[in-house]
Backbone as CSV, one residue per row, in Angstrom:
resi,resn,N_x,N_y,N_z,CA_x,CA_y,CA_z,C_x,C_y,C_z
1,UNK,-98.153,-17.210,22.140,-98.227,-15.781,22.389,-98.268,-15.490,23.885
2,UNK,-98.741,-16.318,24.801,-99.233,-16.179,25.970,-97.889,-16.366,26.531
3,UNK,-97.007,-17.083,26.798,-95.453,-17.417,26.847,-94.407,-15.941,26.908
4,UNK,-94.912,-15.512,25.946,-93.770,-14.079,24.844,-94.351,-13.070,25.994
5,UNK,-95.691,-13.049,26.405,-96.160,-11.892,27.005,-95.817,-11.955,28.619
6,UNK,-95.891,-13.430,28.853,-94.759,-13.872,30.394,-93.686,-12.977,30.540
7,UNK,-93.124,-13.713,29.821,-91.452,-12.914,29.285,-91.506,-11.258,29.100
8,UNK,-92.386,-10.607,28.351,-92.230,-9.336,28.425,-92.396,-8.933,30.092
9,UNK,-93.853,-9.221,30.411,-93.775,-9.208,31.950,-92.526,-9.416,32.988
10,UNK,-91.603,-10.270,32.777,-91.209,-10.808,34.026,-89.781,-9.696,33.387
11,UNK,-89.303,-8.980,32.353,-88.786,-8.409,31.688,-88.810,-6.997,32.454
12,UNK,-90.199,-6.229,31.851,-90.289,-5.150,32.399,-90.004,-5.425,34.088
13,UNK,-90.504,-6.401,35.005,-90.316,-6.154,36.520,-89.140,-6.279,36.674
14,UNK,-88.107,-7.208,36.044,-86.640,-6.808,36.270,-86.366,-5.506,36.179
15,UNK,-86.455,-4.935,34.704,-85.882,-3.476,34.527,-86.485,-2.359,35.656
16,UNK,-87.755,-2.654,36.198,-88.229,-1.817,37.496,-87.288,-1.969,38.773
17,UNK,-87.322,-3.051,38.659,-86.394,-3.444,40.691,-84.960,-3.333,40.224
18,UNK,-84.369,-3.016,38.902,-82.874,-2.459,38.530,-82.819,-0.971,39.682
19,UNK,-83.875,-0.707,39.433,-83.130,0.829,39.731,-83.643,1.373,41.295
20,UNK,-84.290,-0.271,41.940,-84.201,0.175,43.652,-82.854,-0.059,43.862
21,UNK,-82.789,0.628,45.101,-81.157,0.546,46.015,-80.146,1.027,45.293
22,UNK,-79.952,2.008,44.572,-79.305,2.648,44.058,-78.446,2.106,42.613
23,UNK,-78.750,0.989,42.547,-78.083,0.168,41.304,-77.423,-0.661,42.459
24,UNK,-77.434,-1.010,43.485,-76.608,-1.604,44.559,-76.670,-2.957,43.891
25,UNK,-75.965,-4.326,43.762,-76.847,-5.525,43.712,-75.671,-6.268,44.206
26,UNK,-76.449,-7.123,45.438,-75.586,-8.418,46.097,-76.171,-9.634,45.590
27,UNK,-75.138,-10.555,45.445,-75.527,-12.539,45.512,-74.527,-12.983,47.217
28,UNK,-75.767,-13.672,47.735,-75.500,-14.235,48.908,-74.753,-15.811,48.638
29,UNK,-74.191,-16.413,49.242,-73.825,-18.035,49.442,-73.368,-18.113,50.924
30,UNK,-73.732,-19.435,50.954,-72.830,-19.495,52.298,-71.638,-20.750,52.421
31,UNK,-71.855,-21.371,53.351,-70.754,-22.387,53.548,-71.336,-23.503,53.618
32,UNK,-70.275,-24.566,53.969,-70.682,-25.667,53.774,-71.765,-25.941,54.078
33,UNK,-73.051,-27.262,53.777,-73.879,-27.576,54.327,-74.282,-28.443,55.747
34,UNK,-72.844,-28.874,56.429,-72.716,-29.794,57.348,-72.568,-28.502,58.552
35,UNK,-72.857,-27.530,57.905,-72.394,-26.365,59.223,-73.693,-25.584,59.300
36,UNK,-74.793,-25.902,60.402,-76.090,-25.068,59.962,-76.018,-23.719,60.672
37,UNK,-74.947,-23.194,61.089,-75.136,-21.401,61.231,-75.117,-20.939,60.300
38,UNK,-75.446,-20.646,58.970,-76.168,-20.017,58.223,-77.563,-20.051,58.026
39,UNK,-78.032,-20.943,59.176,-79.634,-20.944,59.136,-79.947,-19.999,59.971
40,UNK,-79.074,-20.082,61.312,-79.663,-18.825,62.058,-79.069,-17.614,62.115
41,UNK,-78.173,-17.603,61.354,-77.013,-16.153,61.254,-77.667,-14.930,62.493
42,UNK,-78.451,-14.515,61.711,-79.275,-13.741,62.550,-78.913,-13.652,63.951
43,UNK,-80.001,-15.224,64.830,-79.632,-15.168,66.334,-77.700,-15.247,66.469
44,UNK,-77.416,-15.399,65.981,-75.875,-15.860,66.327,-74.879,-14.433,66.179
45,UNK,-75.463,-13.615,65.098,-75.153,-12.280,65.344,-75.579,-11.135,66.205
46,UNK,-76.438,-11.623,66.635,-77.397,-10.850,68.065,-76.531,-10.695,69.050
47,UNK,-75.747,-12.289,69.672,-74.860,-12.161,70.592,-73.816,-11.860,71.017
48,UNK,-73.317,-10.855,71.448,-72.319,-10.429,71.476,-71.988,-9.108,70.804
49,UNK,-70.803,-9.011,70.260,-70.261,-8.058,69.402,-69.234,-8.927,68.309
50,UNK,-69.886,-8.240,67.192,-69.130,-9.367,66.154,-67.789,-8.338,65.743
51,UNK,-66.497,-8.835,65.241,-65.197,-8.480,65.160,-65.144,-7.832,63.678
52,UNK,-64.849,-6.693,63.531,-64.786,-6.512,62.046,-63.527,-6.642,61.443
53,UNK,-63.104,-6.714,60.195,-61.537,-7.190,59.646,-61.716,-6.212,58.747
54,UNK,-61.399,-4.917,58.325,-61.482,-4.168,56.628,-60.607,-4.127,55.867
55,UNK,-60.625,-5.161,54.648,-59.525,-4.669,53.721,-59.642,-3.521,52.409
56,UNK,-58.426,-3.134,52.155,-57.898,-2.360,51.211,-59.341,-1.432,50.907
57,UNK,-59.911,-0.449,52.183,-61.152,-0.117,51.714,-60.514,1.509,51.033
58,UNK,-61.257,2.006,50.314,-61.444,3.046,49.756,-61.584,4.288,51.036
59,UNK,-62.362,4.078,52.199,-62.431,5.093,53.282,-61.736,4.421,54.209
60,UNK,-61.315,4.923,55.948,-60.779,4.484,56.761,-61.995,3.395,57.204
61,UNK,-61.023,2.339,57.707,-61.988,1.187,58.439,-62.801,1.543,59.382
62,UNK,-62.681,2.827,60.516,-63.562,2.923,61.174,-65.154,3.417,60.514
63,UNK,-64.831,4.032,59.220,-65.911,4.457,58.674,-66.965,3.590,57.990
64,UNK,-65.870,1.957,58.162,-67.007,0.826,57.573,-67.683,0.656,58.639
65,UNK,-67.126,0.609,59.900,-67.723,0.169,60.806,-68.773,1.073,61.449
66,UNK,-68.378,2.273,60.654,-69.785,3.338,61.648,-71.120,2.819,60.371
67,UNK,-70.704,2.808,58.612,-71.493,2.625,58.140,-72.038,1.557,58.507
68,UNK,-71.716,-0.102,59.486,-72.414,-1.236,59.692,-73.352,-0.513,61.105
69,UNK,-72.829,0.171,61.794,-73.854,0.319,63.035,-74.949,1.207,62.445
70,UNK,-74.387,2.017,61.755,-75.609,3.006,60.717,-77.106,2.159,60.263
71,UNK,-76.752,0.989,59.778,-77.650,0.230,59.167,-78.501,-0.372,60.280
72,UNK,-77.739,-0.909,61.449,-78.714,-1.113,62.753,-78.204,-0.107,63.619
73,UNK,-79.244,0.886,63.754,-78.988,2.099,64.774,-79.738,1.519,66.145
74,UNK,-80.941,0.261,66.376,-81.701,0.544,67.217,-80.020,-0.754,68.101
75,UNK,-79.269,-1.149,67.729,-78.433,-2.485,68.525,-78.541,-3.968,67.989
76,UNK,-79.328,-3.707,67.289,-79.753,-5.419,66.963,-78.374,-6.212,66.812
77,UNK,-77.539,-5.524,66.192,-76.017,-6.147,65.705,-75.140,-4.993,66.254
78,UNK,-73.925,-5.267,66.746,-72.935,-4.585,67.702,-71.357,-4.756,66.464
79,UNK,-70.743,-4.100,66.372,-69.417,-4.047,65.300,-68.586,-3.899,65.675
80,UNK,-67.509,-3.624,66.002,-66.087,-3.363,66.268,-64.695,-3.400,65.663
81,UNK,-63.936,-3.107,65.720,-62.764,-3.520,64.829,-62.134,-4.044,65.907
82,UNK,-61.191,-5.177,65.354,-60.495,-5.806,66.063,-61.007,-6.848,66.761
83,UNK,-60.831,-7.272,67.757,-61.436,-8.475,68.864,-62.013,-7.717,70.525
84,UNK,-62.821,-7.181,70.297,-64.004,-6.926,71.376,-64.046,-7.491,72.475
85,UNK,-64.018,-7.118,73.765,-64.045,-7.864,75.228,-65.436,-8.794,75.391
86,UNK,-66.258,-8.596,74.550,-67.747,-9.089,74.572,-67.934,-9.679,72.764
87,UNK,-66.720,-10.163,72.569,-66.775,-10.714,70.951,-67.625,-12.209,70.983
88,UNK,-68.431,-12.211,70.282,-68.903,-13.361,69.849,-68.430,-14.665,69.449
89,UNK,-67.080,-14.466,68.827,-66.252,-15.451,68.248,-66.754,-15.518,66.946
90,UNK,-67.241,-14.643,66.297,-67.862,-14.782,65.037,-66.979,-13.155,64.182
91,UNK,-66.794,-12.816,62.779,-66.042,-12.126,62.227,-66.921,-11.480,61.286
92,UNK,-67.045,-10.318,60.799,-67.108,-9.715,59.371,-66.402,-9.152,58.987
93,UNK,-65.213,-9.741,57.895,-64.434,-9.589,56.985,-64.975,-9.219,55.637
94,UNK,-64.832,-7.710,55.575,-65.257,-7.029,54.108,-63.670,-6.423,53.522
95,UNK,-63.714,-7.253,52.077,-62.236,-6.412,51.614,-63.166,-6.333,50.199
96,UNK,-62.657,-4.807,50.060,-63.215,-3.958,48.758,-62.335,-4.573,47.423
97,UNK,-62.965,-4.747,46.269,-62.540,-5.034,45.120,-63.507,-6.609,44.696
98,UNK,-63.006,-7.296,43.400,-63.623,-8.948,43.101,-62.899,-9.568,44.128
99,UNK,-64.133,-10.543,44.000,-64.002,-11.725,44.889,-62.577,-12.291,44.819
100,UNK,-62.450,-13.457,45.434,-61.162,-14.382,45.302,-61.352,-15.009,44.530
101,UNK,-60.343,-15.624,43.933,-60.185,-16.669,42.676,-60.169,-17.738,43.522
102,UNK,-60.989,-18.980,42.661,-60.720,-20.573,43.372,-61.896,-20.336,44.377
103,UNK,-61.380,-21.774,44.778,-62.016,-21.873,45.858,-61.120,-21.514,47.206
104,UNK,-61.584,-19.992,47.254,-60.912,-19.329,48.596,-62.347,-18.313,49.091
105,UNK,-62.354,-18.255,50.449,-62.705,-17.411,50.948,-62.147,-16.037,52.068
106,UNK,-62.369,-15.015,52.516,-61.706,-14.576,53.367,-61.171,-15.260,54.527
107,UNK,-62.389,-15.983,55.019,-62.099,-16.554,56.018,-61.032,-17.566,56.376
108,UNK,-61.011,-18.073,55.113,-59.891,-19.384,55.077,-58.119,-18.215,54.677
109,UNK,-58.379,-17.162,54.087,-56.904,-16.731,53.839,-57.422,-15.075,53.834
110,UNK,-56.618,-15.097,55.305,-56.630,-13.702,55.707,-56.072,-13.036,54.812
111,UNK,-54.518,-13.124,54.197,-53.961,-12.229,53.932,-54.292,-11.728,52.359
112,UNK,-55.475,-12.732,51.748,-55.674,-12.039,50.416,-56.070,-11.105,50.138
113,UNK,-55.148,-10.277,48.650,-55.466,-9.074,48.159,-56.543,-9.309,47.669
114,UNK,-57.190,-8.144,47.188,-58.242,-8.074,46.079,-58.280,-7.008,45.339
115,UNK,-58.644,-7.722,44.039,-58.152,-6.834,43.044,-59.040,-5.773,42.880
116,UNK,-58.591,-4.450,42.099,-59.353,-2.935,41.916,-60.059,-3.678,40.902
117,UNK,-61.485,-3.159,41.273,-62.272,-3.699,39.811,-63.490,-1.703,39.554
118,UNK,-63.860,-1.698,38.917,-64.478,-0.507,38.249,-65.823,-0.303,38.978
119,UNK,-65.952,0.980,39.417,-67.242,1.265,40.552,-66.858,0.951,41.805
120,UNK,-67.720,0.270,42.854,-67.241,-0.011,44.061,-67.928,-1.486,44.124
121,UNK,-66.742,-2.286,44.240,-67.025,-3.609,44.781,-66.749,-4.352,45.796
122,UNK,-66.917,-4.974,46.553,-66.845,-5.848,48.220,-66.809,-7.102,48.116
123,UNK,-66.816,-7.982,48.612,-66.899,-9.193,49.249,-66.873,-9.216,51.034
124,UNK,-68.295,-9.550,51.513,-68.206,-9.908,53.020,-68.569,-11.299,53.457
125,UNK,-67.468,-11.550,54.021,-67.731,-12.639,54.657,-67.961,-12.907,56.380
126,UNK,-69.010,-13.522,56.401,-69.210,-14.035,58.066,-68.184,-15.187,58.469
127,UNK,-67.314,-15.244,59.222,-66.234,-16.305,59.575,-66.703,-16.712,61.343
128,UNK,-66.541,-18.132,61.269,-66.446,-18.428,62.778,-64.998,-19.296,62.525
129,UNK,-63.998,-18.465,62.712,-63.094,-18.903,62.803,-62.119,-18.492,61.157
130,UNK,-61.998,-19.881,60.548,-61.801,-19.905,59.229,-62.740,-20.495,58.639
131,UNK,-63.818,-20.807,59.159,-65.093,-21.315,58.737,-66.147,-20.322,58.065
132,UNK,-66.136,-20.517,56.214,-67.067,-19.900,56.258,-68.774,-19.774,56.576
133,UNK,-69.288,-19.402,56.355,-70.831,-18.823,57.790,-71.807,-18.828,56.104
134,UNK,-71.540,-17.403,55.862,-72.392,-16.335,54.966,-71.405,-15.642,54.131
135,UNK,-71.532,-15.690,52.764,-70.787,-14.627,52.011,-72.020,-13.900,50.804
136,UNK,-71.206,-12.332,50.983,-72.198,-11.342,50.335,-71.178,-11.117,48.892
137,UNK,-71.346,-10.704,47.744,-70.807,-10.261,46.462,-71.533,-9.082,46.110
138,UNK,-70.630,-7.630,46.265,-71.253,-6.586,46.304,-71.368,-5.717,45.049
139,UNK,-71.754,-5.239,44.157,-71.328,-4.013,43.473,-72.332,-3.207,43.426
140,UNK,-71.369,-2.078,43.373,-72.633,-0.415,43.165,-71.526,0.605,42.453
141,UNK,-72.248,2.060,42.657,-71.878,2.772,41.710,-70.342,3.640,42.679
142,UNK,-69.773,4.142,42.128,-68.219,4.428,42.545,-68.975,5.549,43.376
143,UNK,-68.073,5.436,44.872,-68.606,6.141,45.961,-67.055,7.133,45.995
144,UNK,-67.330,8.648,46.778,-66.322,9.192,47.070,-65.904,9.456,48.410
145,UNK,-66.477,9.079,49.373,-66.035,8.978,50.576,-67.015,8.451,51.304
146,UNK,-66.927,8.867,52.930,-67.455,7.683,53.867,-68.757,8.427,53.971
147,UNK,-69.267,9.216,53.708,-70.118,10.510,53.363,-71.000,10.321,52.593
148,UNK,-70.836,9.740,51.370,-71.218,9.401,49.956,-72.360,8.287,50.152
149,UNK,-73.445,9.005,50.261,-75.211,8.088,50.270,-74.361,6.329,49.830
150,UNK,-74.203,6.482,48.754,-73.507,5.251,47.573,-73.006,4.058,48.741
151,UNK,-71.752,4.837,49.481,-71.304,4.217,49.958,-71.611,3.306,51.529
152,UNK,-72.560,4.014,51.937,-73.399,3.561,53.354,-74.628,2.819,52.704
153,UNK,-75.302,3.159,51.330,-76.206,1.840,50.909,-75.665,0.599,50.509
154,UNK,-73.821,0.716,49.998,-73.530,-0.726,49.822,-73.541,-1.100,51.255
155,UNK,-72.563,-0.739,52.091,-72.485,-1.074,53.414,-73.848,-1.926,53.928
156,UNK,-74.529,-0.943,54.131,-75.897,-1.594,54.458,-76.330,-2.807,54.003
157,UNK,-76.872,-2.479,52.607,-76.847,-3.830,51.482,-76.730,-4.855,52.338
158,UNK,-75.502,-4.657,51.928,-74.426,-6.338,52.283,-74.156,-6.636,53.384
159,UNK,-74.546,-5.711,54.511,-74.504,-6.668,55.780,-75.736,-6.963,56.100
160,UNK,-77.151,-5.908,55.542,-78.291,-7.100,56.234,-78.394,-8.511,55.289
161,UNK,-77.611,-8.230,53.603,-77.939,-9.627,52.952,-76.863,-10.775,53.344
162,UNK,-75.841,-10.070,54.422,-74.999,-11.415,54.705,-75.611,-11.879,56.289
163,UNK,-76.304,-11.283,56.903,-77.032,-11.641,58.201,-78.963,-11.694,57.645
164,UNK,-78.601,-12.446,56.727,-80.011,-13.102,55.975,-80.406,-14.268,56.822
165,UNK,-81.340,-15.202,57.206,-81.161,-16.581,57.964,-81.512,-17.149,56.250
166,UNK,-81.092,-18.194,56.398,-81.463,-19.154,55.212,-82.505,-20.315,55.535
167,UNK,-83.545,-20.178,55.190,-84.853,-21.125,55.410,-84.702,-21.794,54.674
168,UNK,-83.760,-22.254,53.409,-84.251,-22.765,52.418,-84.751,-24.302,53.200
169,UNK,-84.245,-24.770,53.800,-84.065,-26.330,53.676,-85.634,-26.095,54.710
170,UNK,-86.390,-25.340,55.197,-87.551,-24.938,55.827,-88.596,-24.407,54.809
171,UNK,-89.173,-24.971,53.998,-89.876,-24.761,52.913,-91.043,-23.612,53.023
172,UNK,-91.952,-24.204,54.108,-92.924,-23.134,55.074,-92.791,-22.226,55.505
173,UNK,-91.524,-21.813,55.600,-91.384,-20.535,55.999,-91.088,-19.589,55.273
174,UNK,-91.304,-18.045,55.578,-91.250,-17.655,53.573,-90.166,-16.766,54.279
């Protein structure tokens, strides 16, 4: 009985934290393990100005990029489209729709489409190079422009959960 009442518990706190962030919900991964900038993503996005890439978005690209500075208004992270005189050498590539099939990432194949899937969905990836870094898997509820609350909480979302540091392999640290 004590088991069943776990389960109801850990039940109801799912169905509670469903309905923070607007129904928003990301899964993070990153890249290989022989590559440890996904431990410090963070400091490594500090420096500089990172390059933005937008595909097939639903609003104009500059409006992803005002929604990424939106999310850090005080500077912590700097955005741009294109390649920046003060670029980091580091990328965020967000193209709207499901992920890639296979084993592909943005980073490794620029020119992939992505398919229309129902509501609003993303994939961002952190690239140093064609190397992937950090990847975010986005969905939320169908946004109507660059305006649309919806659409500046995915934004948000998914770039502070793709500039996450990853402690895992740092146990002590929470």
């Amino acid at each position: 009985m004590h088991k069943a009442g776990a389960t109801l518990v850990c039940l109801a706190g799912a169905v509670a934290l469903s309905a923070c962030g607007g129904g928003i919900t990301t899964v993070r991964s990153k890249g290989a393990a022989t590559y440890s900038a996904g431990t410090y993503v963070q400091s490594i996005a500090q420096n500089g100005t990172n390059a933005v890439v937008v595909r097939n978005s639903p609003v104009p690209a500059q409006a992803v990029v005002d929604a990424l500075r939106a999310r850090y208004t005080g500077g912590q992270y700097r955005f741009a489209l294109g390649t920046p005189p003060d670029w980091n050498g580091y990328t965020v590539v967000i193209g709207f729709g499901a992920p890639p099939v296979g084993n592909q990432n943005l980073c490794q194949n620029p020119n992939q489409v992505q398919s229309a899937t129902a509501g609003s969905a993303l994939v961002a990836d952190y690239c140093y190079g064609n190397r992937l870094v950090t990847e975010v898997v986005s969905r939320g509820p169908a946004v109507s422009g660059p305006d649309d609350p919806n659409f500046r909480e995915l934004i948000g979302q998914s770039i502070a959960e793709l500039f996450t540091n990853d402690t895992s392999q740092f146990p002590d640290i929470p």
